[in-house]
N, C-alpha and C positions, 0 to 999 in steps of 0.2 A: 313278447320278448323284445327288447329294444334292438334298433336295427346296428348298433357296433357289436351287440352279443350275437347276434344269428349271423353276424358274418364275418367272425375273425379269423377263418381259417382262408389261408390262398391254395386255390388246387393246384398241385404239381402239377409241371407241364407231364402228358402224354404224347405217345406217340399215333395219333389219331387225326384225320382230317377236323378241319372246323367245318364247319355245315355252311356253306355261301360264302361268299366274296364281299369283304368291307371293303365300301367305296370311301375313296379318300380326298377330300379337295381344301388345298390352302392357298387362299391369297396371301400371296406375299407384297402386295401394291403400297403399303403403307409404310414409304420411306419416311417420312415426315416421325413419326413415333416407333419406326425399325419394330412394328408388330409384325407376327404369321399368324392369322386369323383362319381356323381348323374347323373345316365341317367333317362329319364319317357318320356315315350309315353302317349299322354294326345286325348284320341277323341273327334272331335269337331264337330261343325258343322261351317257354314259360320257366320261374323259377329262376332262383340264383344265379350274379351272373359278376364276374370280379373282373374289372377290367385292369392293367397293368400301365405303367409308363417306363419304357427302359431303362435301366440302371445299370446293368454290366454291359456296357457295347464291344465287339471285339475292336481291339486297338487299343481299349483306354486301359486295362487289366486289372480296374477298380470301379466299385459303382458309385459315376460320374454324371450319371444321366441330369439335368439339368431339371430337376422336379418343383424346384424354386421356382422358374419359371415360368409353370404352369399358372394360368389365372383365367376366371372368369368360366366353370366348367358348369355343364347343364349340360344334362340327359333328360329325354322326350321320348316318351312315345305316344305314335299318333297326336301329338300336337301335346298333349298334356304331358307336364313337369315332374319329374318321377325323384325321390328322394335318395339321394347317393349316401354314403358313408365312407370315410378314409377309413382304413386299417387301421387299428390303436398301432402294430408292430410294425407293419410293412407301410410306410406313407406314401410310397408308390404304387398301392393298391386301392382300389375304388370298388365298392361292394354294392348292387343295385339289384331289387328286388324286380324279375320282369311280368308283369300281369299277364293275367291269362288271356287268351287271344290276339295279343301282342307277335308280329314275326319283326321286327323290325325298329332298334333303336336311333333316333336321330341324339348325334352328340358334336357339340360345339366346345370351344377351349382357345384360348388365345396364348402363342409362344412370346412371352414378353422378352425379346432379344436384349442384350446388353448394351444399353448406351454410353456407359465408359468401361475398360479396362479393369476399374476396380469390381465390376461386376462378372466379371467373366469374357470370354473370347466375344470379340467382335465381328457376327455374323452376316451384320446388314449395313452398307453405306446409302449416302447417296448415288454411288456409282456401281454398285456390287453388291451379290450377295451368295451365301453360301448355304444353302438348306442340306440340314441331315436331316435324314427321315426319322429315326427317334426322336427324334427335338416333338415333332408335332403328331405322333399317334399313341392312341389308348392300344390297345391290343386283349383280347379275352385270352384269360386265364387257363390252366388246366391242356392247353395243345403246345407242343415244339414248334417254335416260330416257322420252320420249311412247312408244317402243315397249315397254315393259316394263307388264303390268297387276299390279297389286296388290287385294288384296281386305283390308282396313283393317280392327282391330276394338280397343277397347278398354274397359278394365273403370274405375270411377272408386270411390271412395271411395261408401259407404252414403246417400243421398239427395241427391246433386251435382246438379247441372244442369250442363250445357254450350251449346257453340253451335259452330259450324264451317262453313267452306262447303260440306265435304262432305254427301252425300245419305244418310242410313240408307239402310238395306238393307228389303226389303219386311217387314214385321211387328214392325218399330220404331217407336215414337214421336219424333217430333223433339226435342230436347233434353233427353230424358229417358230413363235407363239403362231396363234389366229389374229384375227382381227380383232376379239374383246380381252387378245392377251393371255387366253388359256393353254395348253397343254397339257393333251391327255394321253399316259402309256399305257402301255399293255400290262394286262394284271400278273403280277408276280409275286411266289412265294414274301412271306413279310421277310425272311431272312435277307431274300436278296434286294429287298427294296431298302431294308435298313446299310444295304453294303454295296447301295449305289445310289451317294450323292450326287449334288447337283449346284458347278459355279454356275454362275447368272451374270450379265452385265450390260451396261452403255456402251462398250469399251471392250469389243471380243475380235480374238482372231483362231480360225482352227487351222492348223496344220496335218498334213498326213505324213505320220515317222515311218508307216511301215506297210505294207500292203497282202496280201495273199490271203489265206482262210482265214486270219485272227488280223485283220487289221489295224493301226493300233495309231493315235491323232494325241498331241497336243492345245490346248484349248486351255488359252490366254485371257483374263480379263485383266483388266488394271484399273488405274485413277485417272489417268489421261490417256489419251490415242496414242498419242507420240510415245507412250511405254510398251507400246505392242510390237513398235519395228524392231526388226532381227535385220541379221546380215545373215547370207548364207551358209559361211561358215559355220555361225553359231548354231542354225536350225542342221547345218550334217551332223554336230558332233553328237545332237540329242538323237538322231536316226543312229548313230550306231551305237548307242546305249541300247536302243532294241536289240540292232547286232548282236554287240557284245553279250548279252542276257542270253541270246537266241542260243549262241555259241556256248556258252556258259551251260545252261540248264538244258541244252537240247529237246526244246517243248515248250508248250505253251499250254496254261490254265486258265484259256481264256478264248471264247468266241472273237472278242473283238476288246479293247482296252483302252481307254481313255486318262489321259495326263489332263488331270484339272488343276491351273496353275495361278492362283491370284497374285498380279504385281502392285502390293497397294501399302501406304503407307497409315490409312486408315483401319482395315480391315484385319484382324486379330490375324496374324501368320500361324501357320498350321502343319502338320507332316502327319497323314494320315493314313493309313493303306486298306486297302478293299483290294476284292479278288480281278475284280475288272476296268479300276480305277484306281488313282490315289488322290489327294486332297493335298497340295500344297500351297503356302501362302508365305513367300518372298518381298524384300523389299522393293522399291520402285527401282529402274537401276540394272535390275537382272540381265539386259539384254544392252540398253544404254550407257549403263558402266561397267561394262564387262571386265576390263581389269581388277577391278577394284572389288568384286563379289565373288569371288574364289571359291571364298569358305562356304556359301549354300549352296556351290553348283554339287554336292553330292549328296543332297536332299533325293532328287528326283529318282537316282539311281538307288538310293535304299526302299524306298518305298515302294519302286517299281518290284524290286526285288522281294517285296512281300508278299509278291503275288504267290513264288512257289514258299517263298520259308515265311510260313504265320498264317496263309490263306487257304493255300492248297494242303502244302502238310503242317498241324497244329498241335503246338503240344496236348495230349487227352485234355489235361484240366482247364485248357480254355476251350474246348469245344464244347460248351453248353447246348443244352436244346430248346432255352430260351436270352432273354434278356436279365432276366429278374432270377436265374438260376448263379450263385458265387463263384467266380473264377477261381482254380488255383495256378500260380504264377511258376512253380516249381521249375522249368524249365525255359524259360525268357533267356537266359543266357544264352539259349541254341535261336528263340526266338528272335529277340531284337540283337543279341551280341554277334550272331553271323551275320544277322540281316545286316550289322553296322562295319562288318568285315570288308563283305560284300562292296557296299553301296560306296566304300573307298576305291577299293579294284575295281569296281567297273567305272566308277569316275576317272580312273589313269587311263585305263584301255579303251574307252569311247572318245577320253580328247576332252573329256569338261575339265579332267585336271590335266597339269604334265603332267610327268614322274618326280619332277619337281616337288612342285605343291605337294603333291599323294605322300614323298617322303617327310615335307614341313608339316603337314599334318600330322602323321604317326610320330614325329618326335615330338610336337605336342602334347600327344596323349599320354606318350612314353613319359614326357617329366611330370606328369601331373601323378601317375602310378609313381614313379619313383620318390619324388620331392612333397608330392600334397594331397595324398592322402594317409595320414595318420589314422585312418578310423578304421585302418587294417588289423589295428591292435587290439580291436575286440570282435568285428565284425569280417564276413566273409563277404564274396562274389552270392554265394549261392541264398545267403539272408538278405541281402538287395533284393531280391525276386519280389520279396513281400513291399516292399515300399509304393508301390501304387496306393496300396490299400492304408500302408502306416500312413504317408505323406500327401498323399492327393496330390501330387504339385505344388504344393504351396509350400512358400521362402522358408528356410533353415535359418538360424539363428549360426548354426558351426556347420557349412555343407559339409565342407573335407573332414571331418571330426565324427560327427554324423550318419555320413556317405548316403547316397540318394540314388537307387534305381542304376548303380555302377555296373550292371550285367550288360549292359550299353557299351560303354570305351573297356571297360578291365574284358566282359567279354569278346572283344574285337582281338584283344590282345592273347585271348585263352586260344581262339581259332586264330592265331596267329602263330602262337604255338604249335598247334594240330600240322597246320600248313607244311611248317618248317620238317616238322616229323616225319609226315607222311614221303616225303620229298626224300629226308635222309633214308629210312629205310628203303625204300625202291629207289635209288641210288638214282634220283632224280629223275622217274621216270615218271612218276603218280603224284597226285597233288587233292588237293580238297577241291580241285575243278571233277575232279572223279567222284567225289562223296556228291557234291551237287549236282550231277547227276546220278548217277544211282540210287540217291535217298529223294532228292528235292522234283527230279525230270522225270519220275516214273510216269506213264499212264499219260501221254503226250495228249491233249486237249479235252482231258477230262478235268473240271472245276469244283465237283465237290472235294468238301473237305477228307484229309484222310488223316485220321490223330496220330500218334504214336508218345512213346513213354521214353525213360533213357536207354532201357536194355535194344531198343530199335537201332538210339543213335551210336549206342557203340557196336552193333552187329552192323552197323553197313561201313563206319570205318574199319572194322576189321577184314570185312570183306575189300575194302582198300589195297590196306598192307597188315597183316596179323600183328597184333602187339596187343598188349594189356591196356588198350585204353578207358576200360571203367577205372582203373586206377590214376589214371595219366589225366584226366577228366576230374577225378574227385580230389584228385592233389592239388589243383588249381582253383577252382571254386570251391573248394572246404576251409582252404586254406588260410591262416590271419597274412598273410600279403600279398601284394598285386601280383600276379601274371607276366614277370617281365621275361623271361628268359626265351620268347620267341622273335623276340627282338637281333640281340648275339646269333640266333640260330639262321636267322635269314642274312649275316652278315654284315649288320652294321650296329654300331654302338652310339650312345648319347653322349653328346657331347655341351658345354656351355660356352656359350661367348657370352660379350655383354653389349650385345645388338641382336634385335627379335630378325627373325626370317620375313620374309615380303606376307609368308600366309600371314602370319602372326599380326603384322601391322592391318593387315588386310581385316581379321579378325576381330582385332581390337577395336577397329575403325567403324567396323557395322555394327558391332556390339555397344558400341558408346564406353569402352572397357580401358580400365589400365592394368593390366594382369606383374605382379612384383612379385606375385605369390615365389618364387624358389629363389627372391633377394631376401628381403625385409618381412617377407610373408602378410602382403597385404594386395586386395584386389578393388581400386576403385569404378566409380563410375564415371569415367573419360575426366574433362578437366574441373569436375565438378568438387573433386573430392572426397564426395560419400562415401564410404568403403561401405562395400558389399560381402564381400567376405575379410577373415582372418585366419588365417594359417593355426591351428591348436598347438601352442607349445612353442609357438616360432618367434621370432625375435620380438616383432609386432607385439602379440599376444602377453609375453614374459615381460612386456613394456605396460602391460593395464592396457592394452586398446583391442576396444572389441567392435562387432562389425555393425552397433549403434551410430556412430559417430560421423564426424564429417572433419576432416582438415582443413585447419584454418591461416597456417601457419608450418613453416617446415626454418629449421635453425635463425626461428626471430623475425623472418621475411615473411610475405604473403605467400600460400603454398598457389606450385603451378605447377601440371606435371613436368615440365623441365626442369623447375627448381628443384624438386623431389628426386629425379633420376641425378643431377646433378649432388646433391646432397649423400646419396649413396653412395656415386663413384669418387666423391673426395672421401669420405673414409675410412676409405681402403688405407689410404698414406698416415689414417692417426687412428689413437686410441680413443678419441672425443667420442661419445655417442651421438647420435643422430635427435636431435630435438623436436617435436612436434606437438605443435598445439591443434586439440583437437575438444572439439564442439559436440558434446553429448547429452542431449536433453536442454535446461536451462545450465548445463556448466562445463565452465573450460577447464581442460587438463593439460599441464604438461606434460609428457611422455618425454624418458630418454630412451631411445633404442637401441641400444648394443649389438651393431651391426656391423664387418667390417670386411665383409667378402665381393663387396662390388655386385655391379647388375649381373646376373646371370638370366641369360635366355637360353634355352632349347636346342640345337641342330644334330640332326647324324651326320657320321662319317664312315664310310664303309674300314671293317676290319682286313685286313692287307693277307693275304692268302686264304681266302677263305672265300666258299661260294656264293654269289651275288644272288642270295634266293627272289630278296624283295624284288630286284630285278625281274626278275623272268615270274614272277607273281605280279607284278602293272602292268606287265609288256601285253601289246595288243593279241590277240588270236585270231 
C-alpha cells in the first residue's frame, strides 16, 4: 500500500499523556541567512506516527502557522533515514512509519525566517530576534498540546541577552546564555511553551514594573543602545499600567509576567498576547521620541490585558486542545473589542496617554464608524469575527467597503456602550470595572484557561445591573450599522474642524499616512501620493479613482500633500471641481472631484448638562 494511502488520516487530538518528553534544541546563530536551524528528539513507540506543524495558534484566530517556511525535513531513526509523507489534505501533517525496535525519533528542519517584508514578519535582524516556538516544532499527533511535555533549549548569537516566560533549567542564569551560547528551560507542557516567546538581542535592557508573588519586568531590545534609555517618568507610568490592571481586574493570571518589547525599525512590529507575556514590536523612538509616539503607547496596555480577557478567560471556540484543531471566532468582539476598550482606559489611567489623547483617539474611531465605513450596509460587527480566516491579513482592495476584523474599534465602541449602560442604570454607581472583575478576576492566580460562550457574558452583566442585555448585545453586533450611541451616552459628541488633533498628526506621522478619508474620501501614503485606500461611494470614488493609483498632479500643479489640502479648502468658495491627475498602471486619468465641504477632521466636544461619563471612565483608581 503506498505510504500517502496508509496515512491519510490525522488522529484527533485526545486527551491523554504523550509517553516521554521531546527534547527541543534551535540555533538560532545564523544571522547572516536569518535561518533557525531545529533538532527534536521525538519518543515513539512502533507503528504510525503523524507528526503536525501549527496552524491555529491562539492569537492569530486563523491557521497562520508559517508552513511555507519549513524546509529541509528529515527524520532518523538510529542513524537511518526513514521516509516521511505530507498529508494529500492536511500539508501540515507529516506521516512516518516507526520500525519496530525503534523508541526514539531524531528530527531536523530548518525555519527559513523572512528576509523581506514581502515574505512575511521579520523575525530575525542583525541586532534581534524573536522566536515563536511554533515556528520551529513538529508535535505528534492524536494528544491535546497541555498533554505533550517538551524540554526547550536554544543557543543565541555571542553576548545576546534575552527574556521569556519560560523558566531556565537548573544551573542557568536568567537571561543570559552559557558560554557556547546555549539556554536550557525547564520542560513544559507544549501548550505553554508555544505561549511563551522569546525577544533576544545585542541591545537589552530588563526593567522591574512590579514585585510581590507575580512579579512582572519589562524587557527591551532595540537597533541601537541609545534606543534602550528611558527617563523615569517614562518607566513609572509603565509601573502603573500594572497598577492600574491590578486595580482593574483584581488578580493576577500569572506566576510572574514578562513585557517583551522590540524597539526596531528592522524587525517586523508585532502585538501579540500570551498568558505570561506579550510580544510587542514599536518603532525606534518609543522612549527617545516620546512626544511624537502617542498612538502606540497603548499597545502594551491591550495586550497586557489579554492576559485575563483571551488567556485566562476564552471564548469556548478558541480554546482548542491542539494547534491544528479550527478555531471558531464567534465571540472576538468580547475577545479583542474589550480587550481594545480596555487597552485605551488603561492607557489614560496609567499616564502613557492623558485624557487628552484617550479622547483624540475615540473620536478617531468615532469618525471612522460614522463617516467610513460603508460596508455597514451589508455586513455586521458580528460577521467580522470570520475575517481572519476570509482575509489572513492581507491588503483589501475596498477596506471600508469590505470591512476587515472591525470587532476590534466597532467592538471598543459596543463596550463603550455597555459602559455608559451599566453606569446609567445604577445611577453611577457600577461600571464594566465590575463586569472585569466578576467575569475576567475570578479565581486570583490561577492561569489555566477557563472558556465561556455568550449566555456567561450576559449572566454576569446582569449580575451587574439587571437588564436585557442579550438583546442590548445582539442589537449592536447584528446590526447593518456601527455601534455609535455609546459615545452621546458617555457625554460627548463628534465634532469636525478642518485641522487633525495632535494624536491624529502624531498618527499620521508614524504611519507614513495622509488620512482625507471624511473630506474627498481618500487615504494616501504620506507625501508619496499612492493612495491606499478609497472611501466606496465618496467623492473620490464617484470621480473613477480607485485605490490603484498614485497622484500625480492636483488642479494642473505637481500634487504635494499641501497642495492637496490646499485644493480642498479653496473649494469650498466655488463650484469648480477638484482636478487630479492620477497614475494607474501604464495610464494617466483625469479625475474631476466634486467636492465642496472643506477638510474635515475628527474632535469631541463634551454635550453641556450631561454627565461627563468618559471622564470618570479614564480617570485614574
Amino acid at each position: 500500500m503506498p505510504l500517502s494511502t496508509a496515512f491519510a488520516q490525522v488522529p484527533p487530538p485526545g486527551d491523554v499523556a504523550y509517553p516521554g518528553t521531546l527534547q527541543l534544541r534551535v540555533d538560532a546563530t545564523d544571522l547572516d541567512h536569518r535561518i533557525f536551524r531545529v533538532r527534536q528528539s521525538v519518543p515513539v513507540q512502533a507503528g504510525p506516527l503523524t507528526l503536525l506543524y501549527p496552524q491555529w495558534v491562539p492569537g492569530g484566530h486563523s491557521p497562520r502557522g508559517p508552513i511555507d517556511k519549513l524546509a529541509g525535513l528529515e527524520i532518523r531513526a538510529q542513524g537511518t533515514p526513514l521516509a516521511w509523507t505530507r498529508d494529500p489534505v492536511d500539508v501540515a501533517a507529516f506521516h512516518v512509519q516507526v520500525p519496530a525496535g525503534v523508541t526514539t525519533l531524531e528530527v531536523t528542519f530548518q525555519f527559513l525566517s523572512p528576509l523581506d517584508a514581502s515574505q512575511g514578519r521579520r523575525v530575525m535582524t542583525p541586532d534581534m530576534l524573536n522566536l515563536q516556538w511554533n515556528t520551529v516544532v513538529l508535535y505528534p499527533a492524536g494528544h491535546a498540546a497541555r498533554r505533550i511535555q517538551v524540554a526547550p533549549a536554544v543557543r543565541l548569537p555571542s553576548g545576546w541577552r534575552f527574556a521569556s516566560a519560560l523558566d531556565v533549567a537548573a544551573g542557568h542564569t536568567p537571561n543570559t546564555t552559557d558560554a557556547d551560547g546555549w539556554v536550557s528551560f525547564k520542560p513544559v507542557d507544549l501548550d505553554v511553551l508555544v505561549d511563551s516567546p522569546m525577544f533576544a538581542g545585542r541591545h537589552f535592557r530588563r526593567v522591574a514594573l512590579a514585585g510581590g508573588k507575580a512579579p512582572v519586568h519589562l524587557n527591551i531590545v532595540a537597533d541601537e543602545a541609545g534606543d534602550l534609555q528611558a527617563t523615569p517618568r517614562q518607566l513609572d507610568v509603565h509601573r502603573e499600567l500594572v497598577s492600574q490592571a491590578r486595580k482593574l481586574f483584581a488578580s493576577e493570571h500569572y506566576d510572574h509576567y514578562d513585557f517583551l518589547l522590540a524597539l526596531s525599525s528592522q524587525q517586523g512590529g508585532i502585538g501579540l498576547e500570551h498568558q505570561r507575556s506579550s510580544e510587542n514590536g514599536v518603532p525606534r523612538g518609543y522612549f527617545t521620541e516620546w512626544d511624537r509616539q502617542a498612538p502606540g503607547r497603548s499597545l502594551l496596555a491591550h495586550e497586557y490585558t489579554h492576559s485575563w480577557n483571551g488567556k485566562f478567560r476564552r471564548p469556548a471556540g478558541l480554546a482548542t486542545p491542539n494547534f491544528n484543531v479550527p478555531m471558531r471566532g464567534d465571540l472576538l468582539w468580547v475577545y479583542e473589542g474589550q480587550t481594545q476598550y480596555w487597552g485605551g482606559v488603561l492607557a489614560a489611567r496609567s499616564g502613557l496617554w492623558t485624557a487628552e489623547q484617550a479622547r483624540e483617539a475615540l473620536a478617531l474611531v468615532a469618525a471612522t464608524y460614522t463617516d467610513d465605513r460603508p460596508g455597514f450596509a451589508w455586513r455586521n460587527v458580528q460577521d467580522t469575527t470570520r475575517d481572519p480566516v476570509i482575509a489572513q491579513r492581507r491588503p483589501l482592495p475596498y477596506r471600508n467597503w469590505q470591512l476587515r476584523e472591525d470587532y476590534y474599534s466597532a467592538g471598543q465602541l459596543v463596550w463603550l456602550a455597555v459602559d455608559t449602560k451599566l453606569r446609567e442604570l445604577s445611577r453611577e454607581r457600577r461600571s464594566l470595572d465590575d463586569f472585569a472583575r466578576l467575569f475576567l478576576g475570578v479565581h486570583d492566580g490561577r492561569w489555566t484557561t477557563e472558556p465561556y460562550e455568550f449566555d456567561d457574558v450576559v449572566a454576569a452583566l446582569d449580575e451587574v445591573a439587571a437588564f436585557d442585555w442579550a438583546s442590548f448585545l445582539r442589537e449592536r453586533i447584528d446590526a447593518h450599522a456601527p455601534p455609535l450611541d455609546g459615545l452621546a451616552a458617555s457625554g460627548w459628541k463628534l465634532v469636525w474642524r478642518d485641522a487633525p488633533n495632535e494624536f491624529q498628526k502624531s498618527a499620521e506621522r508614524l504611519r507614513k499616512s495622509m488620512d482625507l478619508s471624511a473630506s474627498i474620501g481618500l487615504t494616501l501614503h504620506g507625501d508619496s501620493g499612492r493612495i491606499s485606500d478609497v472611501r466606496w461611494d465618496g467623492p473620490a470614488f464617484r470621480a473613477g479613482i480607485a485605490s490603484s493609483g498614485t497622484l500625480i498632479a492636483v488642479n494642473g500643479r505637481a500634487f504635494s500633500a499641501d497642495r492637496l489640502k490646499a485644493a480642498i479648502t479653496a473649494a469650498r468658495e466655488t463650484s469648480t471641481p477638484i482636478e487630479l491627475l492620477v497614475k494607474d498602471g501604464e495610464e494617466y486619468k483625469t479625475m474631476k472631484v466634486e467636492y465642496h465641504a472643506g477638510l474635515r477632521y475628527p474632535h469631541l466636544e463634551r454635550i453641556p448638562g450631561t454627565h461627563d461619563r468618559l471622564g470618570a471612565i479614564l480617570a485614574p483608581r
